[in-house]
C-alpha positions in Angstrom: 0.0 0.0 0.0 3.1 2.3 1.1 6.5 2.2 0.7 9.1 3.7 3.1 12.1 5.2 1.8 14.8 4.4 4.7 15.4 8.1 5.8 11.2 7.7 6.4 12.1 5.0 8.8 14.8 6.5 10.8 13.0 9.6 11.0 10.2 7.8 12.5 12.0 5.8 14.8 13.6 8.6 16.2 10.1 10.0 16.8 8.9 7.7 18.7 11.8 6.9 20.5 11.6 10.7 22.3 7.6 10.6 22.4 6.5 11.3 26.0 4.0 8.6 25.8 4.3 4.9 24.5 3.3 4.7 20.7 4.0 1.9 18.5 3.9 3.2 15.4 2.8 6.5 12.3 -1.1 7.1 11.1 -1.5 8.3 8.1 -4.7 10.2 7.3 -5.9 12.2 3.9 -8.2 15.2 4.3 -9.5 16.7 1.2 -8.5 20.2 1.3 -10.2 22.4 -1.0 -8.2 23.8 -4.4 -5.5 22.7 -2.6 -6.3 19.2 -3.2 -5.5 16.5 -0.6 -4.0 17.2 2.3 -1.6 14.5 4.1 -1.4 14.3 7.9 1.4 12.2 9.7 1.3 11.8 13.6 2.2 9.2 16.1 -0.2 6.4 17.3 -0.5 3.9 20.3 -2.8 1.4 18.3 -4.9 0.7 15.0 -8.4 1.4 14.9 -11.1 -0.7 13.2 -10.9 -0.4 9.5 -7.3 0.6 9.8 -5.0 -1.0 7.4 -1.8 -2.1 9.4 1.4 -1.7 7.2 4.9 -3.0 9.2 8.1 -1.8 7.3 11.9 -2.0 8.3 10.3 -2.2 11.9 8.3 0.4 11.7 4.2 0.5 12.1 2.0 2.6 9.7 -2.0 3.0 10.4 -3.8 3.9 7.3 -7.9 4.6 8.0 -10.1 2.9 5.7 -10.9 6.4 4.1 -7.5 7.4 3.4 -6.1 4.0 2.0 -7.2 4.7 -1.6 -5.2 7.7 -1.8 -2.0 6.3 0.1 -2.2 3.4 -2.4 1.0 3.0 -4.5 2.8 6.1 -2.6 6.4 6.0 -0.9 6.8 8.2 2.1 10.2 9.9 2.1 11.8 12.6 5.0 14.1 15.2 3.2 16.4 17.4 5.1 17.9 19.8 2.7 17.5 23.6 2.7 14.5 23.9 0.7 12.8 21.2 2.3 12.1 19.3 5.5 9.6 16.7 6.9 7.8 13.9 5.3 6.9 14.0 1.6 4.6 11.6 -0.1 5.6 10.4 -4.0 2.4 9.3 -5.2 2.1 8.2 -9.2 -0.8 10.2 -9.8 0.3 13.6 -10.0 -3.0 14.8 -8.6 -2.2 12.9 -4.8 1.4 13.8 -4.8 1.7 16.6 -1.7 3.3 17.5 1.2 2.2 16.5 4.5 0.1 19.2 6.1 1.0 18.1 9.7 4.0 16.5 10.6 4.8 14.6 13.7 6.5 15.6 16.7 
């Protein structure tokens, strides 16, 4: 459903190593945003919830709600450090769902 680059999985292993309360892993939600289009929202999570598509990568838990899986289908997660850019950015193959998370974690 979602790849992760590996800089995606340190970045989010760091996360939750220094969150203040147990998690176990990254939800990923969609909101539709508008003219803006879609709207990508990364945040820490203890558990899944029902519907929740449960993706484990290079030891690392994403939870996808069953609304949101159709647009996360196909798309690699990447975290970019570099002057222009930082945070998670989703690669998606339609042009259309390729944005930038508006919420990161942390």
């Amino acid at each position: 459903m979602i790849t992760l680059t590996e800089m995606a999985i340190a970045a989010v292993k760091g996360v939750i190593s220094q969150a203040p309360e147990p998690v176990t892993g990254l939800r990923i939600t969609v909101e539709m945003d508008g003219c803006a289009g879609i709207k990508y929202n990364v945040g820490l999570e203890s558990d899944s919830r029902e519907g929740d598509a449960v993706i484990e990568t290079g030891g690392v838990k994403v939870f996808v709600d069953a609304d949101s899986q159709p647009h996360i289908a196909g798309s690699t997660l990447d975290f970019v450090t570099d002057p222009v850019s930082f945070g998670f950015i989703f690669d998606h193959p339609d042009p259309l769902e390729k944005r930038a998370c508006g919420k990161s974690c942390g």
